[in-house]
TIMI-2910 file (N, C-alpha, C, CB; in pm, 1 decimal, decimal comma, always signed):
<rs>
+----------+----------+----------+----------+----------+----------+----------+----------+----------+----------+----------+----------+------+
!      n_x !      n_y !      n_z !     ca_x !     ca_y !     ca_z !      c_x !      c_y !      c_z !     cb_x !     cb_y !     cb_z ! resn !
+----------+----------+----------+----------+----------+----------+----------+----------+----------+----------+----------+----------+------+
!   +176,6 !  -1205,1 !  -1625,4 !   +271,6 !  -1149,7 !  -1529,5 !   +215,0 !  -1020,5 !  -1472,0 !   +409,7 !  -1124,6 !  -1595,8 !  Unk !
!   +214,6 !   -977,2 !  -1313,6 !   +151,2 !   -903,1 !  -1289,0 !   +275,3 !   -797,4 !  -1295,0 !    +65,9 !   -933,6 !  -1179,3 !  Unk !
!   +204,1 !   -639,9 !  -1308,3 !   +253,4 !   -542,0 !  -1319,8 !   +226,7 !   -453,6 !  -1209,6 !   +227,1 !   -504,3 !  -1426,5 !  Unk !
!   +318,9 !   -361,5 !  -1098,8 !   +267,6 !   -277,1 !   -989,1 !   +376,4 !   -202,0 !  -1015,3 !   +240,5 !   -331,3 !   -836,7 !  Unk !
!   +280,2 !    -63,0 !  -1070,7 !   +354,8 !    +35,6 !  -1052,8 !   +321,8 !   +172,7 !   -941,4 !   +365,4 !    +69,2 !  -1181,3 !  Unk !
!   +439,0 !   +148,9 !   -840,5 !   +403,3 !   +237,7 !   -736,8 !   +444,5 !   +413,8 !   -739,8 !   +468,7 !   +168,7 !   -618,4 !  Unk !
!   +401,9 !   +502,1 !   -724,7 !   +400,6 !   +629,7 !   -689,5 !   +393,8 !   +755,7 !   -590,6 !   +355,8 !   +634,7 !   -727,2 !  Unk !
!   +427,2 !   +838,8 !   -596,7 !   +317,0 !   +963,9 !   -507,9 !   +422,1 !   +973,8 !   -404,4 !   +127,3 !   +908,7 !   -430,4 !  Unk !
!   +508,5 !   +909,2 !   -358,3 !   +620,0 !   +944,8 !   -244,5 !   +734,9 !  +1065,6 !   -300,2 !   +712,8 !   +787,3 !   -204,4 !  Unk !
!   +727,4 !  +1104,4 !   -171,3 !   +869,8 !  +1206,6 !   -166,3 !   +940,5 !  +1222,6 !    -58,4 !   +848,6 !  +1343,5 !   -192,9 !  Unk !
!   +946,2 !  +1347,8 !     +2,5 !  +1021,6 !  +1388,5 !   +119,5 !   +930,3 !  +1497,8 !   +202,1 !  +1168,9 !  +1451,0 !    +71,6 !  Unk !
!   +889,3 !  +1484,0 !   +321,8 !   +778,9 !  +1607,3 !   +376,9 !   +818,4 !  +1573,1 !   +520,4 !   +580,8 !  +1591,0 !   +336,9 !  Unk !
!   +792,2 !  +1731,2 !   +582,9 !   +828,5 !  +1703,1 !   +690,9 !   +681,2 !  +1609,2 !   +805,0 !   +888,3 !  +1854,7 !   +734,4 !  Unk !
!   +728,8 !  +1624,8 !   +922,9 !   +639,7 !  +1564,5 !  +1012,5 !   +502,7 !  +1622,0 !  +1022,0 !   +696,5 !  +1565,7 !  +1136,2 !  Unk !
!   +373,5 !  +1545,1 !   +985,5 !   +269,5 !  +1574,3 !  +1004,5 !   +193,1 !  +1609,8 !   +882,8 !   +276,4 !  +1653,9 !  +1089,5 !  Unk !
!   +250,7 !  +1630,3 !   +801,0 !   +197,9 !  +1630,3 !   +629,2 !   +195,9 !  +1523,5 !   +554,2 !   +275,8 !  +1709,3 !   +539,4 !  Unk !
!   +140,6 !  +1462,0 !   +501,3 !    +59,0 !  +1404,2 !   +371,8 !   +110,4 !  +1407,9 !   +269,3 !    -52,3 !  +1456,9 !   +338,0 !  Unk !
!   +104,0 !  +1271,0 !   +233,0 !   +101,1 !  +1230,3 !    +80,8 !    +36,3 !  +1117,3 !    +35,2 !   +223,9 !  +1211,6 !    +32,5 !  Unk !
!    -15,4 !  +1111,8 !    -73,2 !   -114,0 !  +1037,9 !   -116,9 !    -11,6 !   +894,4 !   -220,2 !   -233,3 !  +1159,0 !   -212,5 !  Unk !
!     -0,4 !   +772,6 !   -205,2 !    +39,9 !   +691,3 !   -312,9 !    -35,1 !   +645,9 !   -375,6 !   +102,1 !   +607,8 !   -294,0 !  Unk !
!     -3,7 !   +632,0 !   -556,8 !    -77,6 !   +545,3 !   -582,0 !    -23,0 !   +422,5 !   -663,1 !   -172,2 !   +605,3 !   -632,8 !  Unk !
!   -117,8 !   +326,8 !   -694,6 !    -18,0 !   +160,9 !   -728,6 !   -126,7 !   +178,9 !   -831,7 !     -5,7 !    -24,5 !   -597,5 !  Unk !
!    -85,0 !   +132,7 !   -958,2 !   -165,7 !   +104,2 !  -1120,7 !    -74,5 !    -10,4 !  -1136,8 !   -154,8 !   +243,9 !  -1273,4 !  Unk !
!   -221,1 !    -88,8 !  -1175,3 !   -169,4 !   -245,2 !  -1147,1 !   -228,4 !   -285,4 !  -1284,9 !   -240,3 !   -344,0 !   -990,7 !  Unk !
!   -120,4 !   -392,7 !  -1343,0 !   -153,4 !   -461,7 !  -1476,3 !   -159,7 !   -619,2 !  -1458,4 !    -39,2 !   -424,0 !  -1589,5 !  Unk !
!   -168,7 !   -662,3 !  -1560,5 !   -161,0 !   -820,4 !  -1570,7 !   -241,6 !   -909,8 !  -1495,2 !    -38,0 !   -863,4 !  -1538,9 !  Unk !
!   -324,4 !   -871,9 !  -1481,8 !   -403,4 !   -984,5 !  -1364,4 !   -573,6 !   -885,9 !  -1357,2 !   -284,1 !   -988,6 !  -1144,5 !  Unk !
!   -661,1 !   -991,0 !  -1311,9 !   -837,6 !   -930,7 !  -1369,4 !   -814,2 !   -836,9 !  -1145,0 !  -1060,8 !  -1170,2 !  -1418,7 !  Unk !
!   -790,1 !   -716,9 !  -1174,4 !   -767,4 !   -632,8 !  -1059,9 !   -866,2 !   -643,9 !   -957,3 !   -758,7 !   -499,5 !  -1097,2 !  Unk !
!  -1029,4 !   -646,7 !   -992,3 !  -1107,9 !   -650,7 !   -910,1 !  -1138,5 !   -783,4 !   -885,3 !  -1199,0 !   -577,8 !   -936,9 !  Unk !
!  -1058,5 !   -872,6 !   -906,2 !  -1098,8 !  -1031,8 !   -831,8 !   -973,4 !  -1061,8 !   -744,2 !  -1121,2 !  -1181,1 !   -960,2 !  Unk !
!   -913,6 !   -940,5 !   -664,4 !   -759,9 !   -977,5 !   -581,1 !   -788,6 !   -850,8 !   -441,3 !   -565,5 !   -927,8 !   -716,6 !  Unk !
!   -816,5 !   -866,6 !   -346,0 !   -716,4 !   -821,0 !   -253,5 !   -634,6 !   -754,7 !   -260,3 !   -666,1 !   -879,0 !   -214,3 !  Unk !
!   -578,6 !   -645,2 !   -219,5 !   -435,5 !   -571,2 !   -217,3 !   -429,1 !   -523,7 !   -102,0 !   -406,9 !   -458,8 !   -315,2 !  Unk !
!   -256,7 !   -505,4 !   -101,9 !   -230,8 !   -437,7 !    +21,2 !   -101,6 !   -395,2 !    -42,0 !   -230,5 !   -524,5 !   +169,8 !  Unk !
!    -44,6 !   -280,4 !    +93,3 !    +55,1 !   -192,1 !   +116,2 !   +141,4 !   -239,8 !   +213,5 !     +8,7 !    -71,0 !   +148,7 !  Unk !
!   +269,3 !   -235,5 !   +146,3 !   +386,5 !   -277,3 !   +270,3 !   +447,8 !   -170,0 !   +245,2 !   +491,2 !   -420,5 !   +266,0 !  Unk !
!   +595,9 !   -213,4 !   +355,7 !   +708,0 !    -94,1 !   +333,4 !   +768,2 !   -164,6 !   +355,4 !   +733,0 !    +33,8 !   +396,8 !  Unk !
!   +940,2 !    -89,3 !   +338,0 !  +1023,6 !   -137,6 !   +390,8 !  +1123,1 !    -70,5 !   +440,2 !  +1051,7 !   -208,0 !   +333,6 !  Unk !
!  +1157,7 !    -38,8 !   +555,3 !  +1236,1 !    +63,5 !   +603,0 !  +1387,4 !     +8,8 !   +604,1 !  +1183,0 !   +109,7 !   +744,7 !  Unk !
!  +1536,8 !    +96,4 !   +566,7 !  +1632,1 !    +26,3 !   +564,7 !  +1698,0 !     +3,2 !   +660,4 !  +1689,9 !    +52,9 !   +497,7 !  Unk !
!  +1712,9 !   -163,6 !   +646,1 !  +1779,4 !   -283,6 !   +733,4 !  +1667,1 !   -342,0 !   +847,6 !  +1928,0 !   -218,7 !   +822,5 !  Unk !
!  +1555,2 !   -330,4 !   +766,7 !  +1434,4 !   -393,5 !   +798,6 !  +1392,1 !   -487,9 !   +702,3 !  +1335,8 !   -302,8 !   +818,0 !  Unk !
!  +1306,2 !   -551,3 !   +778,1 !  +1216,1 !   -653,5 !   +625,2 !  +1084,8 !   -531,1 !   +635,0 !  +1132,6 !   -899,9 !   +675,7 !  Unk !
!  +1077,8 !   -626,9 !   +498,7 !   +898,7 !   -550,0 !   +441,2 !   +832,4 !   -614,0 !   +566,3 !   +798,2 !   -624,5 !   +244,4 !  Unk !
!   +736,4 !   -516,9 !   +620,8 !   +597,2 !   -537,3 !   +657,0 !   +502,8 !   -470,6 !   +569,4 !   +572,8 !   -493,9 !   +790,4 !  Unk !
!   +352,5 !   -574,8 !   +608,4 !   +265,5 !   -537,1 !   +532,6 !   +190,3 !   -378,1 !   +648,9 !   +161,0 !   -693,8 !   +490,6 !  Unk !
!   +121,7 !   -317,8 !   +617,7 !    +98,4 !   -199,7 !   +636,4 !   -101,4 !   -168,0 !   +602,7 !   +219,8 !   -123,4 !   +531,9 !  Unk !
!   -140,8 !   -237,1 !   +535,1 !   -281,3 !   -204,9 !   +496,2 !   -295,6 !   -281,6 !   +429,1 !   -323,4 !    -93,5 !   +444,8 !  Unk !
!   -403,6 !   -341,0 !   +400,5 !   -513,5 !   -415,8 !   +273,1 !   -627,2 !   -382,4 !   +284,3 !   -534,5 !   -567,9 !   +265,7 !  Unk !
!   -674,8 !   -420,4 !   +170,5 !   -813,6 !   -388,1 !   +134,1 !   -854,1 !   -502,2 !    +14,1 !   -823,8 !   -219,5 !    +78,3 !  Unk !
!   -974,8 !   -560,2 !    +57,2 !  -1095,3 !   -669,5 !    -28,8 !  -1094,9 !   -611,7 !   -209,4 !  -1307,9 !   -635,8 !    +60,4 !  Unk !
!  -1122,2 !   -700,0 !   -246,2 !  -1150,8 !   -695,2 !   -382,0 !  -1233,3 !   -549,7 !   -398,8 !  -1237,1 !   -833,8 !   -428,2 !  Unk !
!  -1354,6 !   -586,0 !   -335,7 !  -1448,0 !   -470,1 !   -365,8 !  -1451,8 !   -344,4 !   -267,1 !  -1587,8 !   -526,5 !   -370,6 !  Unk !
!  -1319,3 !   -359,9 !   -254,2 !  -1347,2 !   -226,2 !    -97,2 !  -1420,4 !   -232,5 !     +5,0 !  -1408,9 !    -96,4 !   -121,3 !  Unk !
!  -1476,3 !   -319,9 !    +37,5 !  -1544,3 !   -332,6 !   +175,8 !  -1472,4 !   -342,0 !   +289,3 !  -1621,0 !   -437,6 !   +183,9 !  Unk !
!  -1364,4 !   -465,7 !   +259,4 !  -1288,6 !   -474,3 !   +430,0 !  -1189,1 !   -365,9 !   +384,9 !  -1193,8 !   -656,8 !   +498,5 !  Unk !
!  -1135,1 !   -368,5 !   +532,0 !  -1031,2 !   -274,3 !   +551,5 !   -921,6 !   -331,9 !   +608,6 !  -1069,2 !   -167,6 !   +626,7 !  Unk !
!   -788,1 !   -321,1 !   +665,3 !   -746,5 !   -324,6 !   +804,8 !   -598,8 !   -264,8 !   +786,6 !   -754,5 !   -483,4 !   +876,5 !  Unk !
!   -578,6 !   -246,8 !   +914,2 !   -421,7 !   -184,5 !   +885,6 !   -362,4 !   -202,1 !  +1034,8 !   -415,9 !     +6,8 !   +826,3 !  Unk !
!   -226,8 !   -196,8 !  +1028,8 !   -147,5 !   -227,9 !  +1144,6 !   -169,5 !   -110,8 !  +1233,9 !     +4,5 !   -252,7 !  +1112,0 !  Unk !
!   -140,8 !   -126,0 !  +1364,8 !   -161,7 !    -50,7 !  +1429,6 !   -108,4 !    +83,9 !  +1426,2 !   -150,2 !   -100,3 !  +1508,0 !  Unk !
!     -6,3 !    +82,3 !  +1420,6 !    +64,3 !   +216,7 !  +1356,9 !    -16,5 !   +302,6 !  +1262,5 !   +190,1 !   +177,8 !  +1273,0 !  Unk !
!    -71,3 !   +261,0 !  +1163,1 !   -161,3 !   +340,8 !  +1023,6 !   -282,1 !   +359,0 !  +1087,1 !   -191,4 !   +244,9 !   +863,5 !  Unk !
!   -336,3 !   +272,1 !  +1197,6 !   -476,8 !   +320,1 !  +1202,2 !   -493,9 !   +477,5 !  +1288,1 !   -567,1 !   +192,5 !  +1282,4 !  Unk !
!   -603,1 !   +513,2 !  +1222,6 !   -616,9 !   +667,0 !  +1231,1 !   -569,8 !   +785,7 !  +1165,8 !   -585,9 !   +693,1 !  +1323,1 !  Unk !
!   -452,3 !   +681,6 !  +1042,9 !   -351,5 !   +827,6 !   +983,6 !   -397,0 !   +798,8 !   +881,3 !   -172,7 !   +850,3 !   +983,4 !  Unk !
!   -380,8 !   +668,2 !   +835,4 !   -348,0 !   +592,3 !   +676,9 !   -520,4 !   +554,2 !   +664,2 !   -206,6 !   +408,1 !   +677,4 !  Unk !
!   -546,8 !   +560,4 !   +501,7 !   -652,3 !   +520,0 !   +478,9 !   -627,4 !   +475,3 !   +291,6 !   -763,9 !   +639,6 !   +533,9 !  Unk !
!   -666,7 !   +326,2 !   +309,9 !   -676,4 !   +251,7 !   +159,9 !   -779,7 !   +300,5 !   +128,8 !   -682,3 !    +94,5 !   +139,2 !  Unk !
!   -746,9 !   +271,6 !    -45,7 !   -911,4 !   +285,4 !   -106,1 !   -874,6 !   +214,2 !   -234,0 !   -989,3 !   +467,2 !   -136,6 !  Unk !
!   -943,5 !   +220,2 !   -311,2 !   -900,2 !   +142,8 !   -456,9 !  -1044,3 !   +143,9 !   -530,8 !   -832,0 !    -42,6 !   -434,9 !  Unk !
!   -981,1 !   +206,7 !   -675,2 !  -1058,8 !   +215,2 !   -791,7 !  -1018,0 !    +85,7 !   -893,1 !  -1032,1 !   +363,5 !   -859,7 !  Unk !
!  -1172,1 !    +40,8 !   -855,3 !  -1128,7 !    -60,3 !   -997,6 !  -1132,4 !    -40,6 !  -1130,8 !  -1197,0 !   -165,1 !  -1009,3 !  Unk !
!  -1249,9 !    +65,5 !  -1124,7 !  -1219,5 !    +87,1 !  -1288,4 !  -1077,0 !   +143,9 !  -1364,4 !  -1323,7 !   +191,0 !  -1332,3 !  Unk !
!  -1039,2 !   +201,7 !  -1270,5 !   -845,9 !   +219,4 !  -1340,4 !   -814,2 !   +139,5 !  -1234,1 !   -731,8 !   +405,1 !  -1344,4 !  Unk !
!   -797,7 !    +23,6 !  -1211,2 !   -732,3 !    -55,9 !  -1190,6 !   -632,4 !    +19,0 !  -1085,0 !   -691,2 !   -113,4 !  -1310,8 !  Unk !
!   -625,1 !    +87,7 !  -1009,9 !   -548,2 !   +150,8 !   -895,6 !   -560,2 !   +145,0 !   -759,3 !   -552,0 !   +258,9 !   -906,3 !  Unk !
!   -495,2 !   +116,5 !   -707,8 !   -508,3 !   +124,9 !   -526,1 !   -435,6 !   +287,9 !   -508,1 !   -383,3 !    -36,8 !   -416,6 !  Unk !
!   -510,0 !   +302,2 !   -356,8 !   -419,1 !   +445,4 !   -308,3 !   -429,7 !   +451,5 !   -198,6 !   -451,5 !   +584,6 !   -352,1 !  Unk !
!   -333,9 !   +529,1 !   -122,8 !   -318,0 !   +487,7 !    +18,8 !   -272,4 !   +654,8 !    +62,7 !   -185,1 !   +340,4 !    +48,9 !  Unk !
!   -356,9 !   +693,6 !   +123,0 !   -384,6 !   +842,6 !   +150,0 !   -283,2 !   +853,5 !   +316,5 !   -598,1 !   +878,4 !   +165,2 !  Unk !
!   -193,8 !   +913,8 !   +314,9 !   -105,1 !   +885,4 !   +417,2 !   -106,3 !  +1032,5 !   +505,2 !    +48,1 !   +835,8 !   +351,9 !  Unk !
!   -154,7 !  +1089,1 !   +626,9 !   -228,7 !  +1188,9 !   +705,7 !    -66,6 !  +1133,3 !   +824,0 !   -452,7 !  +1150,2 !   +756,8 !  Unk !
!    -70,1 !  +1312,3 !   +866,5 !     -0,5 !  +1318,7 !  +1020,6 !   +130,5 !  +1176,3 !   +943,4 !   -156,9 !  +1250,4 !  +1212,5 !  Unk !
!   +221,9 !  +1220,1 !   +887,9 !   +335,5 !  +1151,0 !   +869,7 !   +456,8 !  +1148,7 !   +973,4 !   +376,5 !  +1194,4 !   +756,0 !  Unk !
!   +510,2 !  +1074,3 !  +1004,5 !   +610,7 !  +1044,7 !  +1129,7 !   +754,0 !   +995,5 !  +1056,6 !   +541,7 !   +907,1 !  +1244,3 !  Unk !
!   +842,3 !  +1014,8 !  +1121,8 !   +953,7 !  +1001,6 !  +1083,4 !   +942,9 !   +826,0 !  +1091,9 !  +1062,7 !  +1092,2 !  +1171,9 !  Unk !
!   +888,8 !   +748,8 !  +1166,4 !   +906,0 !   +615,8 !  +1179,7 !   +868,1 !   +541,1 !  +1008,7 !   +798,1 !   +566,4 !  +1316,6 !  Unk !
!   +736,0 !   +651,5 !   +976,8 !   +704,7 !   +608,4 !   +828,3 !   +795,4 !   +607,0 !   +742,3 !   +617,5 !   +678,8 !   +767,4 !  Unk !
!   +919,6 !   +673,5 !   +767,6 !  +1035,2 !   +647,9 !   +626,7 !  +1031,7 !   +520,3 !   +613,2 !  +1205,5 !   +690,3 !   +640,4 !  Unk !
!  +1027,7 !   +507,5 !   +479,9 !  +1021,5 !   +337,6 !   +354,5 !   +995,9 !   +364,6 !   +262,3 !   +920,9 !   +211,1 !   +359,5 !  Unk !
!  +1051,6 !   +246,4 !   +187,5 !  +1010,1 !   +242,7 !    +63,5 !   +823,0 !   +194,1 !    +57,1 !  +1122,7 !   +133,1 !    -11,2 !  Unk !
!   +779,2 !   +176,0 !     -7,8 !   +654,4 !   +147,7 !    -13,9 !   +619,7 !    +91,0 !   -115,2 !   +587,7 !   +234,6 !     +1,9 !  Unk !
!   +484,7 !    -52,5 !    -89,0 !   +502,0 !   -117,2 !   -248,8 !   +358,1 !   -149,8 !   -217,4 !   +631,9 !   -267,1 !   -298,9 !  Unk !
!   +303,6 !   -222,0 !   -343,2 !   +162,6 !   -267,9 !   -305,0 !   +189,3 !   -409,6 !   -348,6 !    +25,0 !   -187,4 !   -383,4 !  Unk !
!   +124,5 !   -490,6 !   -338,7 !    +94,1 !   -608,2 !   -399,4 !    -54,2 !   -670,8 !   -396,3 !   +181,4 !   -694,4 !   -345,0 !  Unk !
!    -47,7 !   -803,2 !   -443,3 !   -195,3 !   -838,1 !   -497,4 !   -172,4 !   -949,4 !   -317,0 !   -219,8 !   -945,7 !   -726,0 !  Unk !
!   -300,5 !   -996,6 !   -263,1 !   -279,8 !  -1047,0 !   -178,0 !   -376,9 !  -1159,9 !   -128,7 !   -257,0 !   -960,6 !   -114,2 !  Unk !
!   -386,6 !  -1272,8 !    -69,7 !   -497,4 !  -1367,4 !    -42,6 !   -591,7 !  -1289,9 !    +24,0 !   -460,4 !  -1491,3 !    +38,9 !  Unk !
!   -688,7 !  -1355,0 !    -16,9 !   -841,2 !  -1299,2 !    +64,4 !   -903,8 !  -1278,1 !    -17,1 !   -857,5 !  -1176,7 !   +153,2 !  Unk !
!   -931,7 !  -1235,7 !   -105,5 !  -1070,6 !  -1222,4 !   -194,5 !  -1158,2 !  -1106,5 !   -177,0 !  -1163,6 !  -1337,2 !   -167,4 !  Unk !
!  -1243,5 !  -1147,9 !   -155,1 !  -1330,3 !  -1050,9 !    -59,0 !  -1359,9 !  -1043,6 !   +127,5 !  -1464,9 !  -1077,4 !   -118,2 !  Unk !
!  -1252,7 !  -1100,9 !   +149,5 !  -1179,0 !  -1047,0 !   +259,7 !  -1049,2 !  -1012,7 !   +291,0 !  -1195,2 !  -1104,9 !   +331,5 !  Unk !
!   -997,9 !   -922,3 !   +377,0 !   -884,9 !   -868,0 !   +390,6 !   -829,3 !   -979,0 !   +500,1 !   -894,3 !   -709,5 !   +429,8 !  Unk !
!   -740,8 !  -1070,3 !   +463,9 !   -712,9 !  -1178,4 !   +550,7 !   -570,7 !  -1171,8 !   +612,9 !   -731,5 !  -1305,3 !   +475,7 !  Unk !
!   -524,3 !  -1054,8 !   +556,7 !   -412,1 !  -1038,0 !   +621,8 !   -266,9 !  -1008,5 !   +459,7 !   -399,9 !  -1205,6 !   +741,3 !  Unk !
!   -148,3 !  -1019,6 !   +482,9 !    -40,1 !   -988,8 !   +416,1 !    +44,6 !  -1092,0 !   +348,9 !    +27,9 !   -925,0 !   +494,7 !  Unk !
!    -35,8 !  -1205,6 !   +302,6 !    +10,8 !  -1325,9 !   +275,8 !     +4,9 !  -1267,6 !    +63,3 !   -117,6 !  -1484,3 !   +363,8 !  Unk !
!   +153,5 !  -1256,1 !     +2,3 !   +124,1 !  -1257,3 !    -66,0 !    +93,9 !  -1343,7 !   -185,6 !   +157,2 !  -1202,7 !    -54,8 !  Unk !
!    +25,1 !  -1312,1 !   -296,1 !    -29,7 !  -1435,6 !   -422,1 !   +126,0 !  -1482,6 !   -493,0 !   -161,4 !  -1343,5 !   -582,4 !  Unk !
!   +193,2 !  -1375,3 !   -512,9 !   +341,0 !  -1375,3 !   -625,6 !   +424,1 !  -1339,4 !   -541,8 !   +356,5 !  -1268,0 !   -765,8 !  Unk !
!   +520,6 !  -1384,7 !   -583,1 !   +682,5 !  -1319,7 !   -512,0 !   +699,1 !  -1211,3 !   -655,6 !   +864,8 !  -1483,7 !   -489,9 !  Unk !
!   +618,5 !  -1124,0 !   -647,2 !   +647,6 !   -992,3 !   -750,2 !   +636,5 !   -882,9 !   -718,9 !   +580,4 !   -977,9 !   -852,6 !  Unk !
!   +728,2 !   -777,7 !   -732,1 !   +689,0 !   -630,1 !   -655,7 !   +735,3 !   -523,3 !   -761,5 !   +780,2 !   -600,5 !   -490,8 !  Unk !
!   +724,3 !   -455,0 !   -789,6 !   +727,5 !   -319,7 !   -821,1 !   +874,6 !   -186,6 !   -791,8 !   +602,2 !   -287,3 !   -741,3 !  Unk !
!   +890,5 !   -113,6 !   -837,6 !  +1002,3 !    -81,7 !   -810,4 !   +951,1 !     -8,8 !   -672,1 !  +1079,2 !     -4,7 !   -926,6 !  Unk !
!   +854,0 !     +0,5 !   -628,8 !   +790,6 !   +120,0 !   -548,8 !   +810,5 !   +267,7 !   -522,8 !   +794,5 !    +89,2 !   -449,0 !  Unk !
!   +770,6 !   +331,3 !   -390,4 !   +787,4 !   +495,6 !   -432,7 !   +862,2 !   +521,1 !   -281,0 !   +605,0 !   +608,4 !   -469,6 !  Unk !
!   +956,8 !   +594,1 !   -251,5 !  +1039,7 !   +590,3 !   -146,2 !   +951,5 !   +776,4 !    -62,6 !  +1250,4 !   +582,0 !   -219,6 !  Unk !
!   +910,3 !   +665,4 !    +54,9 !   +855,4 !   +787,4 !   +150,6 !   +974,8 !   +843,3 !   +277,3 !   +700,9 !   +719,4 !   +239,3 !  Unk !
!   +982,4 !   +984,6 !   +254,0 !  +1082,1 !  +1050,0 !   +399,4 !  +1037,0 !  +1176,5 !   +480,1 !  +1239,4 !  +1103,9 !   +347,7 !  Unk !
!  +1026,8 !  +1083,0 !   +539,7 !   +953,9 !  +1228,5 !   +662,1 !  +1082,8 !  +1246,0 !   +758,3 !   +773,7 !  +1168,8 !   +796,2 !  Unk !
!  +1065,5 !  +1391,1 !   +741,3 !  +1171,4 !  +1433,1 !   +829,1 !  +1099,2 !  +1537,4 !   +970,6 !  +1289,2 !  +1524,9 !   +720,4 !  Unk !
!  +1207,2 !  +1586,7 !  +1076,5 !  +1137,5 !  +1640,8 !  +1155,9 !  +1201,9 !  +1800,8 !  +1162,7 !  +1135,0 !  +1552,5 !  +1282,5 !  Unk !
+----------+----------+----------+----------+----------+----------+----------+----------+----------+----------+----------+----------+------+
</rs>
């Protein structure tokens, strides 16, 4: 059973930073894909970023590119998602999950219907 435990969110105003991070159990970490969704309320989750097994690919929705940047350590088993110039649109909750692709970032299709309690981001102005 996989385990995602998400972190690092709070409350900051517009244009400041915060860093999340996801420590992930139950499953061999560096043979999965991950990515970052949110979910803003009375929205569905969108996915938001992934990243390849080994960190090579990248990609992120248009919104994150230029602010947001994945990365992920496999040896602690952690993803992190370094979040720059924050916008009020970014309020969500935020979660990671394990995701298809392998060693490519193929997009937000996830492996489990399993999530994490995640870490609730609020940018205010």
């Amino acid at each position: 059973q996989v385990q995602l435990a998400e972190s690092g969110g709070g409350s900051v105003q517009v244009g400041e930073s915060l860093r999340l991070s996801c420590l992930v159990g139950g499953l061999a970490f560096d043979a999965f894909a991950m990515a970052w969704f949110r979910q803003a309320p009375g929205k569905e989750r969108e996915g938001v970023s992934c990243i390849s097994m080994n960190g090579r690919d990248t990609k992120y929705v248009d919104s994150a590119k230029g602010r947001f940047t994945i990365r992920r350590d496999n040896a602690k088993r952690e993803l992190l998602f370094q979040m720059n110039d924050l916008k009020t649109e970014d309020t969500a909750m935020y979660f990671c999950a394990p995701v298809y692709g392998g060693d490519k970032c193929s997009g937000f299709q996830t492996i489990w219907n399993s999530w994490g309690q995640g870490t609730q981001v609020t940018v205010s102005s």
